[in-house]
C-alpha positions in Angstrom: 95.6 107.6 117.3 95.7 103.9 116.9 95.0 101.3 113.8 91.5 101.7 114.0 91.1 105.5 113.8 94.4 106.7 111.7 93.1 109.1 108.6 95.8 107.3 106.7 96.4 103.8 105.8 100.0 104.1 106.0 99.6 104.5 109.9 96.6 103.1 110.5 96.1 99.0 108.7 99.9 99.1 107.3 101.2 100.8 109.9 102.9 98.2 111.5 104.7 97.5 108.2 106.1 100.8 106.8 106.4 102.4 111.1 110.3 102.3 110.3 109.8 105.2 107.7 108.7 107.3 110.6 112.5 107.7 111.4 112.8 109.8 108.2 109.7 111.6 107.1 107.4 111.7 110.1 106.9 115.8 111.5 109.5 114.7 113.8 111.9 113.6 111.9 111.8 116.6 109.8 112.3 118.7 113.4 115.4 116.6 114.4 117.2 116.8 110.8 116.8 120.7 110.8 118.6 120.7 114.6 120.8 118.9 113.1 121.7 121.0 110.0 121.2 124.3 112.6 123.1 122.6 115.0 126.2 122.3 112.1 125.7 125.1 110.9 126.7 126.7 114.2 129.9 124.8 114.8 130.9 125.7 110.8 130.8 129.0 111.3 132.1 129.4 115.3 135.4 126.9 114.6 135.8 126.6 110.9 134.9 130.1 109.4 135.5 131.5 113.1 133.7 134.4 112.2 134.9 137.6 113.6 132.3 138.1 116.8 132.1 134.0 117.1 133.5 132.0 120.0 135.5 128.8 119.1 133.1 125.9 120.9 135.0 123.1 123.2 134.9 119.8 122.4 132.6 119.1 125.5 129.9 122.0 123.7 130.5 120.6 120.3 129.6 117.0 121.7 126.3 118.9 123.9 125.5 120.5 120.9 125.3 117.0 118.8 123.4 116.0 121.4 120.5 118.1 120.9 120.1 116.0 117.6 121.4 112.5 118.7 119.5 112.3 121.5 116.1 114.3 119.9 113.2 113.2 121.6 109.4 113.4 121.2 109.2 115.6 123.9 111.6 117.9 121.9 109.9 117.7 119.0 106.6 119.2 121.5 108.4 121.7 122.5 109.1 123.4 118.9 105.4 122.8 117.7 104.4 124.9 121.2 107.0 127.7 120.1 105.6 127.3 116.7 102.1 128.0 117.6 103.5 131.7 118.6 105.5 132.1 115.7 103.4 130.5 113.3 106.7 129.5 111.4 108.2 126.0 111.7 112.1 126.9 111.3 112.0 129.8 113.2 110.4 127.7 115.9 113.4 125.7 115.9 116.0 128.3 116.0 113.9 129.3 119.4 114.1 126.0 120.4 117.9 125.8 120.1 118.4 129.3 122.0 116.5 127.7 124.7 118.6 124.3 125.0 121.5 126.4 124.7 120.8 128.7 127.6 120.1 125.6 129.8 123.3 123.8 129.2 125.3 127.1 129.9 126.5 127.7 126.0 126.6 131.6 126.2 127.3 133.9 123.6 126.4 131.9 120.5 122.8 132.9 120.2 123.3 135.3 117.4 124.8 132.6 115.2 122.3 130.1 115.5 120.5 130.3 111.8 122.8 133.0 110.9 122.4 134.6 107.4 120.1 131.5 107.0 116.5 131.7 105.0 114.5 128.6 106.3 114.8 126.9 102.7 118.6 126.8 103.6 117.8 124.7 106.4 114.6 122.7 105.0 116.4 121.3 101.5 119.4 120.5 103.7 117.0 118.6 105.7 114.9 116.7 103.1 118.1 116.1 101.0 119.3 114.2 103.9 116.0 112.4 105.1 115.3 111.2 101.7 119.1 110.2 101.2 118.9 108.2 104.4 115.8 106.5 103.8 117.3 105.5 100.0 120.2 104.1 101.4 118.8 102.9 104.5 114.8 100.6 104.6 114.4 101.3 100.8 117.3 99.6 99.6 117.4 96.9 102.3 113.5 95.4 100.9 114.5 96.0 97.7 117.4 94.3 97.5 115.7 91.4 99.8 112.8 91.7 96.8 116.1 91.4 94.3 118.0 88.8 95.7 114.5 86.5 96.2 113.8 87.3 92.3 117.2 85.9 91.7 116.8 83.0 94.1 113.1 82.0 91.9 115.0 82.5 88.5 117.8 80.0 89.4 115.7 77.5 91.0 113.4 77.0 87.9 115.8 78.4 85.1 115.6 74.8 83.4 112.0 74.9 83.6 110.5 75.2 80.3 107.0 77.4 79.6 104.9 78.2 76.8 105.2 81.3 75.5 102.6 84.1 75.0 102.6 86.8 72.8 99.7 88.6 72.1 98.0 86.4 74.5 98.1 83.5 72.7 100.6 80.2 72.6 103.8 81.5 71.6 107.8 80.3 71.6 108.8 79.1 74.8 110.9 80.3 77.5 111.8 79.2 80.5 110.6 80.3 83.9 113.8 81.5 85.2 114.9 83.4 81.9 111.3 84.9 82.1 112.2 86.1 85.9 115.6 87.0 85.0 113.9 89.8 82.2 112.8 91.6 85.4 115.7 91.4 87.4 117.9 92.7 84.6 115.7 95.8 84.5 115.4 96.5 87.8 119.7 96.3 87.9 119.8 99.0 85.4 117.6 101.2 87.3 119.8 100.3 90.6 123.1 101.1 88.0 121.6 104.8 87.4 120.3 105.3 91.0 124.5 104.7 92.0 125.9 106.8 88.7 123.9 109.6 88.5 121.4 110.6 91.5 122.6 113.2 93.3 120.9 114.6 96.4 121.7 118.4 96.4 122.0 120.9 98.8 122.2 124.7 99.3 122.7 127.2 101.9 123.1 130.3 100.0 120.8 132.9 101.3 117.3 134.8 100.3 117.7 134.2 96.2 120.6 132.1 96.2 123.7 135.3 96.4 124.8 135.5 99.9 124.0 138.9 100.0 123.5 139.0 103.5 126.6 137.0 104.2 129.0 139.6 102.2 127.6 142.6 103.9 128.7 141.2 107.2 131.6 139.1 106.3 133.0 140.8 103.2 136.6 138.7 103.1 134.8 135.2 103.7 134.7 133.4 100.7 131.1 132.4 101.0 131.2 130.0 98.3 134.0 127.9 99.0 132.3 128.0 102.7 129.2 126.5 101.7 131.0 124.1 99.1 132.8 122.4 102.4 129.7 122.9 104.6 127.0 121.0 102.7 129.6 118.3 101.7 130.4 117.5 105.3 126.5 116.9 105.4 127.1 114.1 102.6 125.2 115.9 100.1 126.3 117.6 96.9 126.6 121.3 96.4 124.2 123.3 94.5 125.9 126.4 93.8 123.0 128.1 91.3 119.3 128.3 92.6 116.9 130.8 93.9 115.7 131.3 97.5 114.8 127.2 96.8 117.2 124.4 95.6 115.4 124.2 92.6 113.8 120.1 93.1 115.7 119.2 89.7 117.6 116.1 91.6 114.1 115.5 93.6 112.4 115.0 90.1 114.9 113.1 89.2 115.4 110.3 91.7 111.5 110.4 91.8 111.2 109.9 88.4 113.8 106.7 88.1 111.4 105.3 91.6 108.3 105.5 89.4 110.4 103.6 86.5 111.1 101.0 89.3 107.5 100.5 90.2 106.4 100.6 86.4 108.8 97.1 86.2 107.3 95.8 89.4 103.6 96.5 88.0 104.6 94.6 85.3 105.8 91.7 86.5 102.7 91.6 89.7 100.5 91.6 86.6 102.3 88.4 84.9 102.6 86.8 88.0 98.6 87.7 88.4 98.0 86.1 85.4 100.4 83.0 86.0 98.9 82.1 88.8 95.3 82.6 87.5 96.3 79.7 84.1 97.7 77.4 86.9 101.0 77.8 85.9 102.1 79.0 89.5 100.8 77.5 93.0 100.4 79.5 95.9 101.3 78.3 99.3 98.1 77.6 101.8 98.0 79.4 105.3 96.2 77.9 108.2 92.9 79.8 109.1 93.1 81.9 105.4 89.9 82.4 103.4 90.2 83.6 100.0 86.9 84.4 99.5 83.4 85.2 102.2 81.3 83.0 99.7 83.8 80.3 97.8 85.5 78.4 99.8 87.9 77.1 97.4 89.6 80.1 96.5 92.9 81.2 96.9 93.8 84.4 95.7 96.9 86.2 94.6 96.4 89.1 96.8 100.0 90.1 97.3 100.7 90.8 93.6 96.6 92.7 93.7 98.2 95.1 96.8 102.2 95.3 95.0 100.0 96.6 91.7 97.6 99.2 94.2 100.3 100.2 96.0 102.8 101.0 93.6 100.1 102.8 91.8 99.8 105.1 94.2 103.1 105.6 95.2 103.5 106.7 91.0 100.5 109.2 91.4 102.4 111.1 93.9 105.8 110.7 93.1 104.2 111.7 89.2 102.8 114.7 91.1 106.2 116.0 93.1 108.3 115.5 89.8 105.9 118.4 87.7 105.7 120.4 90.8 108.8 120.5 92.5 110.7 122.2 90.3 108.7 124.8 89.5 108.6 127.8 91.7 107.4 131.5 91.0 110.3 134.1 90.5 112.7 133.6 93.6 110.1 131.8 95.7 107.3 130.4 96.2 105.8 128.2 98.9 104.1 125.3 97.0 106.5 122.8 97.3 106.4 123.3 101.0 103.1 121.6 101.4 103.9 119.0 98.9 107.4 117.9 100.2 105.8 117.0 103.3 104.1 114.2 100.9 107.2 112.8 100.1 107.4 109.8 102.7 103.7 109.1 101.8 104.8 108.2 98.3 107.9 106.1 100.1 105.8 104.1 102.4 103.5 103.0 99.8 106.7 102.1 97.9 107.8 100.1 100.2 104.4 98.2 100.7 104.8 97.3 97.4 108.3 96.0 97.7 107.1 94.0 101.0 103.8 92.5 99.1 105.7 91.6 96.2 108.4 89.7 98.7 105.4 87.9 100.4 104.2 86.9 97.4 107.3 85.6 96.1 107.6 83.6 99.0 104.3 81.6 98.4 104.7 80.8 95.1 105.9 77.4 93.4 106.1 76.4 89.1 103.3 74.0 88.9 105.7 72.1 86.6 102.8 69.3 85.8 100.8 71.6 84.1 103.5 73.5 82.2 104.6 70.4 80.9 100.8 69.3 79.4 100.6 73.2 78.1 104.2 72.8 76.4 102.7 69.4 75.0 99.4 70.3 73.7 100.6 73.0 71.3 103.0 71.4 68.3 101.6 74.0 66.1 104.3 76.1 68.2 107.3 74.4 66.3 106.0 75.9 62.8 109.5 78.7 63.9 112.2 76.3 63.6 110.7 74.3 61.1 110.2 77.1 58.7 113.7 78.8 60.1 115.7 75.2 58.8 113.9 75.3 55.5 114.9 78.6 54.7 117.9 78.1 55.5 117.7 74.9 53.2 117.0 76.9 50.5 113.6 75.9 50.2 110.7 78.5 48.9 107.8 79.4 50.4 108.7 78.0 54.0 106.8 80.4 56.0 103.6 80.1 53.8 104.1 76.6 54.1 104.2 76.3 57.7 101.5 79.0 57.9 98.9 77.0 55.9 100.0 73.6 57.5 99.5 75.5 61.5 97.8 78.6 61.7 94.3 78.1 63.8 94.6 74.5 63.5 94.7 71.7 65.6 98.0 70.6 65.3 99.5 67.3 67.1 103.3 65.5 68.3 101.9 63.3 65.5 100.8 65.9 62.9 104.5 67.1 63.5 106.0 64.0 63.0 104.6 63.3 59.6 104.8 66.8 58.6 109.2 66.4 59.1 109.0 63.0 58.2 108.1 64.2 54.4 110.5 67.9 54.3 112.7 67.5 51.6 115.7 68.8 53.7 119.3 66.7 54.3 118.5 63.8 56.6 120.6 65.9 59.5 118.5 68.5 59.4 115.5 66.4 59.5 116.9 64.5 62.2 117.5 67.7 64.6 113.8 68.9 63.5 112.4 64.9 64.5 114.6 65.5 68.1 112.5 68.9 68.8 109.7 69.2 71.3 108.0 72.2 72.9 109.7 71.8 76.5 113.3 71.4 74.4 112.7 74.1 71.9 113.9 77.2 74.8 117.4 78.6 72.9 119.8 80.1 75.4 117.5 80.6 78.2 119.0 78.6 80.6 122.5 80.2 79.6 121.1 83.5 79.7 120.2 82.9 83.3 123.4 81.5 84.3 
């Protein structure tokens, strides 16, 4: 498979950007995190639980046996899909698998534990909880706080920068460019806040429908749930103690759900920058050898923030999908969410292409402060707030009707403003502050918001 011929974008035109995903949610991946959970599994039980039957492993087996994941290979990896192909069941290959590598490094007697008491969801949520708990705190978070961090960057270098307004789509109070960039960053922390607080990746190893009925029959005076408590901890994931055959998806839908609310607040803002850059309000940087168009030579489009909005769209539609389906399941078990979970790093990667088109086009971008300035100047009618804001609180009646009739679809100038305070019948310091007042100075706090 290369670039040209991939089924999937993700590893075909973008896959040189998202290929570091492949160490988490590629058919691999998934093969070398269940070794890994099997692999634990079998030294819990052997010199923890040291069930009865079970022979305490050395610290030269334990380190062979940590191995078979540390050093996982692709060859490996072939090896269970040709087992698989007999057994026509993907964890079961792997528990072959294992038998095998035990046998050929002389680690005898152990056979019967490998997977013991285990149903293959024990060892597939284990496994996802961890992928997708690595991938979080590993690539995802490292773009995103890049993404963050460059947001923050572009807010302080143009928080004195004033801008016109637009509510409604039409000439509105000012802001300032920073405060505008600093709206998003302050969402984007509060999502990051709740990620930290309250997202918990779960994990189970509890048996066919979640009672360790098989464990009691066989080892009656373990206390199974205190064992699997300790076990799934040591994996760094949380215990769930109440599910079916399946850890029930809750924390999936969860964490899914709060990524969607993250890409929501980057759709946004790729659509304001869109528009930005489309009134002239932001530049874009030029690139040797770039077209922007087959036809107009002139163009230079803002593409980046275009494949930020695609992409995060489609990450949503999937991660939209996995949060109604996951945690549904039929009675004890079903196997829906088998096929779908497999999805999960599709959702991710196009996540991340987001995140990385959204850097890039931060990158290119500079305030085209010329033309903000001529906007800022060329509507007056904009100062019709403050004025009507310091008659009221002059006590005189009618202020906003005033203002209204004096600015509302009208051609208003700096000297249509200037005579129109000139004559207010307001204390000559409040006329005075009014007379000091332009567009580019009328911004509040915005700069001490930002700071």
């Amino acid at each position: 498979m290369s670039q040209l011929t991939a089924l999937s974008p993700l590893d075909g035109r973008y896959g040189d950007k998202v290929s570091e995903l492949s160490d988490y949610f590629s058919e691999l991946a998934l093969q070398e995190y269940r070794v890994k959970v099997e692999v634990e599994w079998l030294i819990f039980i052997c010199n923890q639980l040291k069930l009865a039957g079970s022979k305490k492993l050395s610290a030269t087996q334990i380190k062979t046996l940590r191995s078979f994941y540390g050093n996982f290979s692709e060859k490996d990896g072939q090896a269970i899909k040709d087992i698989e192909r007999t057994t026509n069941h993907d964890v079961k290959a792997v528990e072959y698998f294992l038998r095998g590598k035990l046998e050929k490094n002389g680690i005898k007697g152990y056979e019967s534990f490998i997977h013991f008491a285990c149903t293959s969801e024990d060892i597939n949520n284990l496994s996802y909880a961890m992928m997708i708990q690595d991938a979080v705190k590993g690539p995802m978070t490292t773009i995103y706080s890049e993404l963050v961090g460059s947001l923050e960057a572009f807010a302080h270098e143009y928080k004195t920068v004033p801008m016109l307004g637009h509510t409604h789509g039409q000439p509105a109070t000012p802001t300032t460019v920073g405060k505008e960039v600093l709206n998003v960053i302050a969402r984007l922390e509060r999502q990051a806040d709740i990620l930290d607080d309250s997202i918990v990746f779960l994990g189970k190893i509890n048996g066919a429908v979640g009672n360790y009925n098989a464990h009691v029959v066989a080892y009656p005076e373990i206390d199974w749930i205190k064992a699997a408590q300790k076990f799934i901890s040591g994996l760094g994931l949380t215990p769930n103690m109440y599910t079916t055959q399946i850890e029930p998806h809750d924390w999936n839908a969860e964490l899914f759900d709060l990524i969607r609310r993250i890409n929501v607040i980057l759709t946004d803002f790729s659509r304001d920058m869109w528009m930005y850059i489309g009134m002239g309000y932001f530049k874009q940087g030029l690139k040797k050898g770039e077209v922007g168009s087959s036809t107009m030579p002139h163009k230079v489009n803002p593409i980046d923030f275009e494949n930020a909005e695609g992409n995060f769209g489609l990450a949503n539609a999937l991660f939209g999908h996995f949060s109604e389906k996951l945690p549904i399941s039929r009675m004890q078990r079903d196997l829906t969410d088998s096929t779908v979970m497999r999805n999960v790093g599709v959702a991710f990667g196009y996540t991340l292409l987001g995140f990385m088109s959204l850097l890039k086009g931060m990158g290119k971008v500079e305030v085209n402060t010329e033309l903000l300035a001529a906007d800022l100047n060329h509507h007056w009618e904009i100062l019709g707030e403050p004025v009507q804001t310091v008659l009221r609180k002059c006590g005189v009646k009618n202020a906003y009707e005033l203002l209204k009739d004096m600015t509302r679809g009208k051609d208003f100038t700096q000297a249509d403003y200037v005579k129109f305070v000139g004559g207010l019948p307001i204390p000559p310091k409040e006329k005075l502050k009014l007379e000091k007042l332009t567009p580019a100075t009328y911004v509040g706090l915005a700069v001490k918001l930002v700071d």
